[in-house]
N, C-alpha and C positions, 0 to 999 in steps of 0.2 A: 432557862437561859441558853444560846444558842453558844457552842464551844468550834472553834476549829479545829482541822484536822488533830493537828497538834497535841490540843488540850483536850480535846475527848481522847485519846488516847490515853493520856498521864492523870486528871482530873483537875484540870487548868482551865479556869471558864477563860470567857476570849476577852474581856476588858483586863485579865492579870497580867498580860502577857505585852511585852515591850517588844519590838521586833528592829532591830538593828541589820541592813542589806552589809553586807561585804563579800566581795572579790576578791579573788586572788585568782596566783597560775598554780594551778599542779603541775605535776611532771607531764613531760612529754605535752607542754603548752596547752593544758583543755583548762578554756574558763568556766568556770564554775562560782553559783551564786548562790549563799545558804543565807536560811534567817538565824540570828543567833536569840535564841529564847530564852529570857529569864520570867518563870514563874514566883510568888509571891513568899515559897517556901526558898527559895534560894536556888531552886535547882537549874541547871542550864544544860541545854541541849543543841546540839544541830539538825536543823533539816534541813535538806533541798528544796529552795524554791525553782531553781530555772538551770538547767544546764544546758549546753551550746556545744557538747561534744561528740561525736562521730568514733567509735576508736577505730572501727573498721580501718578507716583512711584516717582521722585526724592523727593516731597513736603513730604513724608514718611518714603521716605529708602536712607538710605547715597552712592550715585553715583550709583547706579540701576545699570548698564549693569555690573559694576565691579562685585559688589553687589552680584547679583544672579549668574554670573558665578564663583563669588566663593563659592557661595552657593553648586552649583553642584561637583563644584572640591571636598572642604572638604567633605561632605557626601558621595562621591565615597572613598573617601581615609578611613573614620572613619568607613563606612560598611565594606571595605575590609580588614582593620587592624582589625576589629571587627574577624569575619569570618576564618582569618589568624591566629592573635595572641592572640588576646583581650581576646577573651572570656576564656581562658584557663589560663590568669592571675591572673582574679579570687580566684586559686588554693594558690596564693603566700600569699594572704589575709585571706585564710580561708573562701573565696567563693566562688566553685568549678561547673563547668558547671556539667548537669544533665548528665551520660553516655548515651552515645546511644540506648542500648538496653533496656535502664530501663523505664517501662509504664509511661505516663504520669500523673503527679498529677493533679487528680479530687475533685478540691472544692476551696473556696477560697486563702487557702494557698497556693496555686501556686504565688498567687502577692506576698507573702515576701518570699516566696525560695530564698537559697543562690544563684542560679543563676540567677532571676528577680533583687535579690538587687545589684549584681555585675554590671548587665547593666545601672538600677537608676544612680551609681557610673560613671560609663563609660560615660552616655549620659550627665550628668553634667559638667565633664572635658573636654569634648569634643566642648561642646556648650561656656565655660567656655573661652576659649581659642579663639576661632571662635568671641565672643562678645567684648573680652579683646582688638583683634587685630583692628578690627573695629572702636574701641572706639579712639584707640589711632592714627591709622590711615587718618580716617574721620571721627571727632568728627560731630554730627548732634543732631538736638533737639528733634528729637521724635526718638529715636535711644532704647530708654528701651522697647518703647512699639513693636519699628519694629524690633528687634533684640531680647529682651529677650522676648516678647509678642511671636512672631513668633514660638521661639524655645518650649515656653510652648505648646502652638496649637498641636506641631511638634509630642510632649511627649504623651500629651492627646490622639491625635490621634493612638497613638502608644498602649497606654495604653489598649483604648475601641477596640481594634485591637484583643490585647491579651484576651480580657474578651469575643470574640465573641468564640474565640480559648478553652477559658475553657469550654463556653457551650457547644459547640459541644465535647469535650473530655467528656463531662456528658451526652450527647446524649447516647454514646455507653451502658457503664453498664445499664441507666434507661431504655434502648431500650429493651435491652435484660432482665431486669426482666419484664418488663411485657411478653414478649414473653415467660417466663418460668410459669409467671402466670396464662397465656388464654390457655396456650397448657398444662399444667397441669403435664409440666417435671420434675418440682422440686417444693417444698413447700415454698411457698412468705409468708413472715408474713409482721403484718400490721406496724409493727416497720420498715422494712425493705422499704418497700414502702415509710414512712414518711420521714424516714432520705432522700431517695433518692429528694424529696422534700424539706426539709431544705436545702440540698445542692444546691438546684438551686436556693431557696431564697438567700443563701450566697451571691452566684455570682449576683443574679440580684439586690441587695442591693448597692452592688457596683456599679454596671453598673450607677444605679439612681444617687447615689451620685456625682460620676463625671460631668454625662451628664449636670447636674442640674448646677453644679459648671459653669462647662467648658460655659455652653450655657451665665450665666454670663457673663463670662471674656471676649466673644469676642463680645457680646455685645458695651461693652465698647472700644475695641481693633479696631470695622469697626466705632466707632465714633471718634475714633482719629485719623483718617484715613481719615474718609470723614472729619473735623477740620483741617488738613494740609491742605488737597487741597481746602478748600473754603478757609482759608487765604492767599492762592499763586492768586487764582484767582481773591480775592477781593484786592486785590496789584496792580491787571493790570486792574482793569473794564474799566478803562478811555478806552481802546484799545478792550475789548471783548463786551460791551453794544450793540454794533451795530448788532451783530451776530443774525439772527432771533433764537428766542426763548431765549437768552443768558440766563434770569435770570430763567427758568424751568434747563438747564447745568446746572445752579451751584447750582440752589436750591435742587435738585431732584437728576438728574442723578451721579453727586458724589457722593451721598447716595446711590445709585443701584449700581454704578459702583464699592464702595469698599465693598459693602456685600457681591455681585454677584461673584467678585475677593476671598475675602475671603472660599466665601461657597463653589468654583471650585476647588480652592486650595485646601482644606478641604479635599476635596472626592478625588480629584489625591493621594495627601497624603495616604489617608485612600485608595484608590485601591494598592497603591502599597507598602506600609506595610501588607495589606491583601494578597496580592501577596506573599510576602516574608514568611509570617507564616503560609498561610496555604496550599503551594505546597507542601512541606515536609509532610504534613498530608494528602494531596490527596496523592501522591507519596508512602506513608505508608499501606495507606487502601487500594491499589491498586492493592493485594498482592493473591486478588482471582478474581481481574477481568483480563482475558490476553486476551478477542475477545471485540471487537466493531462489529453491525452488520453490515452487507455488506460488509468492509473492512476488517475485522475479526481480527489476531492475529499481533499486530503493538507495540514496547514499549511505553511505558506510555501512555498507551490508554484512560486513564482519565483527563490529564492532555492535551491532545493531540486536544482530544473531543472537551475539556473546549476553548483551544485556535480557533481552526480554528471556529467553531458554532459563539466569539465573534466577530473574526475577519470576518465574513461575517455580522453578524448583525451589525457594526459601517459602513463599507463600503457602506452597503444596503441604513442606513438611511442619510447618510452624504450626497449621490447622490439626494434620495427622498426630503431632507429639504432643498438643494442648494438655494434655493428662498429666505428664512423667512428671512433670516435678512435683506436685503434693505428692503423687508415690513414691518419689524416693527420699522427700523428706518423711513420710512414714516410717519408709524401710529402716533407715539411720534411728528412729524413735524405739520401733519393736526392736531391733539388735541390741541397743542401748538398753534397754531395760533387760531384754534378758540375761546379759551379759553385765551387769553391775548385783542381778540376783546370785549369779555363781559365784561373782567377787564375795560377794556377803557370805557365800555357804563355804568360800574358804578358811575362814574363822568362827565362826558361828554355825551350829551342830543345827540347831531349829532355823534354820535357813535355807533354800533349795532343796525342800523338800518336793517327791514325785510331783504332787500334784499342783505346785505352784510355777515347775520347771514344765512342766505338759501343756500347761495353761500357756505362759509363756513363749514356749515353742513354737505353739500351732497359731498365736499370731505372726511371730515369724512367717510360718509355712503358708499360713493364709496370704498376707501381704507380696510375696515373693509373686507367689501363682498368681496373684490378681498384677502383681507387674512383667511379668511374664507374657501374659495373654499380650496386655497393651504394646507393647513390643515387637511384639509378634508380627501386628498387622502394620509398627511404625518401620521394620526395620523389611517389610514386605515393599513400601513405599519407597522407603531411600535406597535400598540396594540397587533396587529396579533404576530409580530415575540414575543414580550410579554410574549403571550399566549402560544406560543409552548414552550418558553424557559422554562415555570412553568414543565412542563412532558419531557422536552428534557433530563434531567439527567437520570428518570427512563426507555427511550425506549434503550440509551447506555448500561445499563445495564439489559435490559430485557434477554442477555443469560444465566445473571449470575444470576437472579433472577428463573427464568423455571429450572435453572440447580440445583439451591436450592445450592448453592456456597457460598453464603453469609446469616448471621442471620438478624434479623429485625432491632437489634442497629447498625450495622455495613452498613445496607442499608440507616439509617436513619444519619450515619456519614458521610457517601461517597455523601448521599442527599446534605447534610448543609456544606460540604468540596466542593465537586464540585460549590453549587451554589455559596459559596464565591470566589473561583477562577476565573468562567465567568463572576462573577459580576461588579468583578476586570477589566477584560477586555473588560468587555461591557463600560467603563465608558462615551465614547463619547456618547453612546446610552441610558445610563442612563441621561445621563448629555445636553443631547441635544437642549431642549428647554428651558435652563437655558442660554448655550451658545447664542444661536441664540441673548436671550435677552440682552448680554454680548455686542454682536458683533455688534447690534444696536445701546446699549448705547456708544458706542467708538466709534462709526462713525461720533455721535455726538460732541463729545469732542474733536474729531479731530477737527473738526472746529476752536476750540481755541487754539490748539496745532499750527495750521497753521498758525492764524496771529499772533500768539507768534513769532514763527520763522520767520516771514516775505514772508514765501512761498505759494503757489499757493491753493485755498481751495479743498477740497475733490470733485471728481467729483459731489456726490450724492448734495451736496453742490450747487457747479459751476451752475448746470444744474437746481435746483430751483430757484436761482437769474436771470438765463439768460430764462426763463421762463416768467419774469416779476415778480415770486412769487405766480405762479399760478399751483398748485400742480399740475393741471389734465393733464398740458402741458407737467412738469415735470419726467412724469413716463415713 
C-alpha cells in the first residue's frame, strides 16, 4: 500500500490520513502552510507543506521580492519626475533650481541653497508616500527601521555624495590660486590663501558631522537586522541544530551577513548617486579636452575613458577571483568544526583528543594554503590594475596637459571628476573581496534556507555530508 511522506514515517497508510490546509501569520509576518494530520489512532501532527518565507530579508523587510521591486519601480519614477518636472517646481515655492550656465556655489552654502532645500522637500515626500503605502499595505514589525532606516541611509548617502561634489567645485579656484602664486601671474595675499582654507574647513566640518552621525545610526540599523533574523531562526532550531556548524550561522554569520549586506548596499548607493552628480561635472570640464591618446578625437572622451578602463577592470577581476568564494565558504566550515571540537573537549575528557585535533587542524592548514595560493595571483591582478588606475586619468589627458589646454585647478577637477566617475564603475572591483566574503556567507545560510523549505541541501553542502564529514574528501 503506497504511504506518504508523512505516514511512512509514523506507520499511517495514506487513505488513514485526513489532511486539513491552514494558514496563518507567524511572527515577523512569514506565511506559512502546514497539513494538519489526523491518523486513525488519534494521533495528530504537523507538517510543512509550503512555506513562502525568506528570513534573510523577509525577518526584516515586509514581503522582500514585492519590497525591493518596488523599491526599484518608485525610484525610477521619483528620479524621472525629478529630472522632468520636479525640480523646476521648486520655482512655485520660492525654491528655484540653480540656471544652467550659472558657476557653481563653492563653500558650505551650497547645502541650504534653494535648490538643495527644494530636493530635502522632494526626497521627504517622496519616501513619505513610498513608507505610508507600505505601512498600510504590509504592516511588519521592524518596518520603521527597514523602511524609514533605509531611506535615511538612502539621504546620507546622497548627502556625502554632494559634499565630495562641493570639494572638488573648491579644487578649481584653490587650484588655480596657487598656480598664480608659484608662477608669479597675479599677486596672492595671505588672506586670500586663508579663506580658501576656511572654505574647505567649512565643507570638511560637515563632512565629519555626518559621517560620525550616520556611522551611528547604522550601527544600530545592521543590529536590528541581525535581531530579526536570529529571532526567526531561534523560532525554528528544533529543525536547524542539526546543520553542521548551525550555532557559528546563527551566532556569527547573521551578524556578517547584514553588515556585509548593508556596507554593499551602501557603496552601490553611493556609486550611483556619485554617478548621477558627478558626470554632468566630468561632462563640464570636458570642454578642453576633445583627443584621448591613440583613439584621438571621440565625444565624451572623459567620460568614455572612465567607462570602458572600469568596465575591463571588473570583467578582468570577476574572471581572476571566480574561485574565492567556495574557498572561503570552506575555510568558515574547517574553522567551524575544529573549533566546536575544542568546545566539546572543554567538558568532556574523551574529546579533542591529539589525534582528532591533528586531523582537524591540517584541514584547516590545508584549506588556508590552497586559499592563499588563489590570492596570490587575484591580489597580483587588482593591486596591479590598482596601481595604473592611480595615473590612468593623467596619461588620458596627457595631450591636453603637453598642449598646455588645461590650468592646474582645472587638471586637478577633471583629476577628482574623472576618479569619482570610474570609481563609480569600478564598484564590483572595489567591492570584490567584501563580495566574495558575502557570497561565502550565504552559501552557508542557505543551508537553513533549505531545510526551512523542505528542499534538497546546497551542493557544497550535499558533498561534505556524503564525504562522511570529511573536508579533504569534499573538495
Amino acid at each position: 500500500m503506497k504511504r506518504s511522506f508523512f505516514g511512512a514515517r509514523h506507520g499511517v497508510s495514506a487513505p488513514e490520513i485526513h489532511e486539513i490546509t491552514v494558514t496563518f501569520r507567524l511572527r515577523n509576518c512569514c506565511r506559512t502552510q502546514f497539513a494538519l494530520v489526523s491518523a486513525a489512532s488519534g494521533g495528530k501532527s504537523l507538517t510543512s507543506k509550503k512555506r513562502e518565507c525568506r528570513p534573510l530579508f523577509q525577518s526584516f523587510f515586509p514581503k522582500p521580492k514585492q519590497f525591493f521591486i518596488s523599491v526599484i519601480i518608485w525610484s525610477l519614477v521619483a528620479v524621472g519626475f525629478w529630472y522632468g518636472w520636479g525640480e523646476s517646481f521648486g520655482a512655485f515655492v520660492g525654491l528655484p533650481p540653480v540656471p544652467a550656465d550659472a558657476p557653481p556655489i563653492v563653500g558650505i552654502s551650497a547645502f541650504w541653497s534653494p535648490a538643495f532645500l527644494w530636493f530635502y522637500i522632494y526626497f521627504a515626500l517622496v519616501v513619505g508616500i513610498f513608507a505610508t503605502f507600505w505601512q498600510v499595505y504590509a504592516p511588519h514589525r521592524w518596518q520603521s527601521w527597514s523602511i524609514w532606516g533605509s531611506a535615511l541611509i538612502l539621504f546620507v548617502t546622497y548627502f556625502q555624495v554632494q559634499v565630495s561634489v562641493a570639494i572638488n567645485n573648491w579644487y578649481g579656484p584653490f587650484w588655480d590660486l596657487i598656480q598664480a602664486a608659484v608662477s608669479k601671474a597675479a599677486v596672492v595675499t595671505a588672506e586670500e590663501f586663508y579663506a580658501q582654507i576656511g572654505t574647505f574647513l567649512g565643507i570638511a566640518m560637515v563632512a565629519v558631522a555626518v559621517a560620525v552621525m550616520t556611522r551611528f545610526f547604522v550601527s544600530h540599523y545592521i543590529f536590528r537586522w541581525r535581531t530579526a533574523m536570529n529571532e526567526y531562526y531561534m523560532e525554528n532550531w528544533g529543525k536547524l541544530r542539526h546543520i553542521e556548524g548551525a550555532s557559528q550561522r546563527v551566532q556569527e554569520d547573521t551578524m556578517r551577513f547584514s553588515s556585509t549586506v548593508e556596507g554593499l548596499g551602501v557603496s552601490l548607493i553611493d556609486s550611483v548617486m556619485t554617478l548621477i552628480a558627478f558626470t554632468p561635472v566630468l561632462i563640464r570640464l570636458s570642454e578642453n579636452v576633445t583627443e584621448l591618446p591613440i583613439v584621438g578625437s571621440i565625444p565624451y572622451p572623459l567620460v568614455t575613458a572612465a567607462v570602458l578602463w572600469s568596465l575591463f577592470g571588473t570583467v578582468f577581476l570577476a574572471l581572476v577571483g571566480i574561485k574565492l568564494p567556495g574557498l572561503e565558504f570552506r575555510n568558515q566550515r574547517v574553522e567551524a568544526a575544529y573549533r566546536k571540537e575544542l568546545v566539546y573537549g572543554e567538558d568532556h575528557i574523551d574529546r579533542a583528543q591529539p589525534e582528532t585535533v591533528t586531523e582537524l587542524f591540517s584541514n584547516v592548514r590545508m584549506n588556508y594554503f590552497r586559499l592563499y595560493f588563489h590570492y596570490l595571483y587575484f591580489n597580483i591582478a587588482r593591486i596591479f590594475y590598482l596601481q595604473i588606475n592611480n595615473i590612468f586619468s593623467l596619461l588620458i589627458l596627457a595631450p591636453s596637459i603637453i598642449a598646455g589646454k588645461i590650468s592646474l585647478g582645472a587638471l586637478n577637477q577633471i583629476s577628482g571628476a574623472f576618479g569619482q566617475v570610474s570609481s563609480s564603475f569600478q564598484y564590483l572591483v572595489n567591492s570584490w573581496p567584501t563580495i566574495v566574503e558575502l557570497l561565502s556567507i550565504y552559501k552557508r545560510l542557505r543551508a537553513f534556507e533549505s531545510v526551512l523549505d523542505e528542499a534538497p541541501l546546497p551542493d557544497i553542502d550535499r558533498q561534505f555530508i556524503e564525504a562522511g564529514g570529511k573536508e579533504e574528501l569534499a573538495l
